[in-house]
C-alpha positions in Angstrom: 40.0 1.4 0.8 36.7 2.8 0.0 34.0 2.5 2.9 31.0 0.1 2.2 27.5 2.6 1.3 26.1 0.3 4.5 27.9 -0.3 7.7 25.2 0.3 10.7 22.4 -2.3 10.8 19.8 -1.1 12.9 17.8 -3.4 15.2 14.6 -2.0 14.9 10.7 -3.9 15.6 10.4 -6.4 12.5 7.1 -6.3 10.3 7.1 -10.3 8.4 7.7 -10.5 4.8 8.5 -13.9 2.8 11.0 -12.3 -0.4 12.2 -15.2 -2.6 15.7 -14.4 -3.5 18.0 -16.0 -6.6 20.9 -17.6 -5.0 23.0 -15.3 -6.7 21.6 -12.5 -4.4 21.7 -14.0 -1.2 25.5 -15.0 -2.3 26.0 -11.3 -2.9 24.3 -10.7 0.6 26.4 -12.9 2.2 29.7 -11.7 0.8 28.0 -7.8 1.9 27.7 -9.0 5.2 30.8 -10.7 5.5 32.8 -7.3 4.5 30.9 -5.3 6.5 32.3 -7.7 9.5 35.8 -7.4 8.5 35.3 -3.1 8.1 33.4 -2.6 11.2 35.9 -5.0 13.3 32.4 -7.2 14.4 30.6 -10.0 14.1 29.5 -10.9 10.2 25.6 -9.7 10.3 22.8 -11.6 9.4 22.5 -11.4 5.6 18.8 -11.3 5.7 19.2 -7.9 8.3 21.2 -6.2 5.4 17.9 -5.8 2.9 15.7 -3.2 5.1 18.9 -0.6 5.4 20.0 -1.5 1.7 16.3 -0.7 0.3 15.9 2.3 2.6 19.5 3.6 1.2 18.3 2.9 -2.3 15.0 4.6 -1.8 16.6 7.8 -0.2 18.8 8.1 -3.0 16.9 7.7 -6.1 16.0 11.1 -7.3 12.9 10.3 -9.7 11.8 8.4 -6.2 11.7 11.5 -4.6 10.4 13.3 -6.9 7.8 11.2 -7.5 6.5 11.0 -3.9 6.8 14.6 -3.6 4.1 14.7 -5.8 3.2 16.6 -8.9 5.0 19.6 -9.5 2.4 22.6 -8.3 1.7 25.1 -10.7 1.3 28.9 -9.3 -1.9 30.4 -10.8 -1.4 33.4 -13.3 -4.1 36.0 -13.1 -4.9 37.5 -16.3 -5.5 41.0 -15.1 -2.3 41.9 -13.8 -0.3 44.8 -15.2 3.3 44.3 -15.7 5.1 47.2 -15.3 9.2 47.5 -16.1 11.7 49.7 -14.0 
């Protein structure tokens, strides 16, 4: 069996923030949680615990995310005086 992308929910300090979820998502949220409990051998998490790890995940693995935040790409100046010599 393949391993689940999240298995450790970390308790860290909460900051408050109200998302409005489709049912569909919070059934898929549930059903996450629930497999995690039956890999992991423990108790079935919160579902609402699983969305912090699941958007850090997705944000540390989105390239163009990375990229982006990493700014734009820096350009090495060229000066116009310099002699190129070959060996």
């Amino acid at each position: 069996m393949a391993t689940l992308k999240l298995t450790n929910v970390p308790d860290d300090k909460p900051v408050k923030v109200t998302v409005e979820l489709p049912a569909a998502v919070l059934l898929d949220l549930t059903a996450y949680a629930e497999a995690i409990g039956r890999e992991t051998g423990q108790a079935t998490p919160d579902p609402a615990k699983l969305i912090v790890p699941m958007i850090q995940r997705f944000m540390a693995t989105d390239r163009v995310f990375a990229k982006a935040r990493r700014g734009p790409p820096r350009q090495v100046p060229v000066s116009t005086d310099a002699t190129v010599k070959s060996g």
